[in-house]
Steps between C-alpha positions, in 0.01 A plus 500: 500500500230648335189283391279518256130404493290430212118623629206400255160369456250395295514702142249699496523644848586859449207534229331666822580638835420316834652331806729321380675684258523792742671215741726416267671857377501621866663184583773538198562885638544413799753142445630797259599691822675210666697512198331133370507554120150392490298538188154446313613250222387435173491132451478500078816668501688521879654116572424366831847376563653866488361530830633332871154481601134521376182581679163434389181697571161305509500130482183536204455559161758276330765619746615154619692469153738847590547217811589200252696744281707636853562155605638408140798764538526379836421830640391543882120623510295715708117500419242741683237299419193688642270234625152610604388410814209237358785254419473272821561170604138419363556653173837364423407158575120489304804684207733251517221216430328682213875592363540095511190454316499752253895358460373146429197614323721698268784245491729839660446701212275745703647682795281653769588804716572309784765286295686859415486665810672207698735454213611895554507454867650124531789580235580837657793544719331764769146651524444825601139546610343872620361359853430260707235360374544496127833208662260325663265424155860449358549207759119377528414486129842430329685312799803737499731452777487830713886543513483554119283826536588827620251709576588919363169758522468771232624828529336843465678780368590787718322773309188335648563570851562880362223529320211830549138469372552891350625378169218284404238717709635759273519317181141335472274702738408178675443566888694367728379174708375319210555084445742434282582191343817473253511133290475376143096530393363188492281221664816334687536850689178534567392860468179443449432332791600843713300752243182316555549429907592890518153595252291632755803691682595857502862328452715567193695312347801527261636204283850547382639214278522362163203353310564276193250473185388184615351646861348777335126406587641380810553892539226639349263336812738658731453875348124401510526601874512886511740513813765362343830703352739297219811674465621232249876314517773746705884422491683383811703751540239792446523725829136484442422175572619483838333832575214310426548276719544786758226689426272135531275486845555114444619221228348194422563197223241281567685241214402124504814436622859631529847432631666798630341780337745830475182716490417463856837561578563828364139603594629425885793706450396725339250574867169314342335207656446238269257185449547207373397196368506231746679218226840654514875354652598848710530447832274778666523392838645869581324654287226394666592585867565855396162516324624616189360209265187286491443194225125446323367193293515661173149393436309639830414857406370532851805439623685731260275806572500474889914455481507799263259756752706393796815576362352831403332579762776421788824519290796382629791770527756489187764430771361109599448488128897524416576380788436148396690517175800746605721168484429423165757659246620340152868526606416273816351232238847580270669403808305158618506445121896534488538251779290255345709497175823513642420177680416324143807634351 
């Protein structure tokens, strides 16, 4: 039988590139593969009910009517909701008394967040969430019942674990060794914060990502600092952007927070170390045995430079660095994926 899976979002997703739409086209090639006819809809003009099964990425941003809409065609529905990991029992239950007040206060006319999110989650028929503890805020803040949630990891691409530094060595003139840090420009990633606790370092660095008008300024204090190298936005699937990540002595995204960013993925694969942000749901246990990764407070600059120069100065090897990640492949997500919707079927 074959199946076929409507994937969307929120409307204006693919205005950019980031996380999540690279998740969601590597995991449409890849259910592609398995021979799932899996495809990025167009809700104006694609009808839900065409489709066996739809799956939902992000629980934000209006998405919990694609849920209501789903459940009206009585369609089953998959929603990777990406939770970040300061949704906790605490937080969900001061949310659920301010979404109760604001409720009464507003005789329900206003919906908070909170409302939405559980809405997507509680009205879903599975949850797929990218570790272990991105479940665990599903369960503490929204009281979702374990069994519901399955629990599938990004994948990284092979060309990743292929990739040479010679190409972008080559390209740019940038020496090799240098910190590199590849996210969307602006105050959420936090580049700033690693430009100014790397000022008084012989350390370069190289940003690689999109900035929009609005984080302009937001970039024009970063290029303030005369160490620092933008190359601007690069596609996915330039051979140049995982030389870069090759060619890096060490990656860091010191963002406020993320869930399970692809970035340090591909920078592991590709033979880099990588830092992190401490708020994130990957489970680094491993990552951490073979020294490979180390988290920061996003705010402690201290902290940041001190990571950064021990990385640099005692590297670990490019093999530890894959060898954390070497079981992390798009078509082993296409397969936990297809077992997931065959059950709802």
């Amino acid at each position: 039988m074959t199946v076929r899976v409507a994937m969307l979002s929120y409307p204006m997703l693919f205005q950019r590139q980031g996380g999540l739409q690279i998740q969601m086209l590597e995991t449409i090639a890849a259910l592609k593969r398995l021979n799932i006819q899996a495809e990025l809809i167009n809700p104006i003009q694609d009808k839900l009910a065409d489709y066996d099964l739809i799956h939902i990425f992000s629980a934000i941003n209006g998405n919990y009517r694609l849920v209501e809409a789903a459940k009206g065609v009585a369609k089953p529905i998959v929603i990777s909701p990406l939770i970040r990991p300061d949704w906790t029992r605490y937080t969900g239950f001061r949310e659920r008394l301010l979404d109760r007040l604001v409720g009464k206060l507003s005789n329900w006319h206003i919906q908070t967040t909170y409302r939405e999110i559980d809405y997507c989650l509680q009205n879903s028929d599975s949850i797929v969430a990218l570790g272990e503890i991105e479940k665990r805020s599903i369960v503490d803040a929204f009281k979702v019942k374990p069994g519901k949630i399955s629990v599938i990891p990004n994948g990284i691409p092979q060309r990743f674990f292929e990739a040479s530094p010679n190409l972008f060595i080559e390209k740019h003139g940038v020496e090799p060794g240098f910190v590199l840090c590849v996210a969307a420009i602006n105050s959420h990633k936090n580049q700033l914060a690693l430009v100014q606790a790397l000022r008084h370092t012989p350390y370069k660095i190289v940003l690689i990502g999109q900035c929009l008008e609005t984080d302009k300024d937001y970039l024009a204090q970063i290029l303030s600092f005369t160490n620092v190298v933008y190359l601007g936005a690069m596609d996915y699937q330039n051979p140049l952007l995982a030389s870069a990540y090759a060619a890096a002595g060490v990656f860091c995204l010191p963002s406020c927070s993320e869930v399970m960013p692809l970035s340090v993925l591909e920078a592991l694969a590709a033979g880099t170390p990588a830092i992190v942000t401490k708020h994130h749901c990957m489970d680094v246990s491993n990552m951490h045995k073979h020294r490979v990764l180390m988290e920061i407070e996003p705010d402690n600059h201290e902290q940041i430079r001190s990571t950064v120069s021990q990385f640099l100065t005692a590297p670990a090897s490019s093999e530890q660095c894959r060898s954390v990640v070497l079981n992390l492949s798009w078509d082993s997500v296409a397969r936990d994926l297809s077992d997931v919707y065959r059950s709802l079927i």
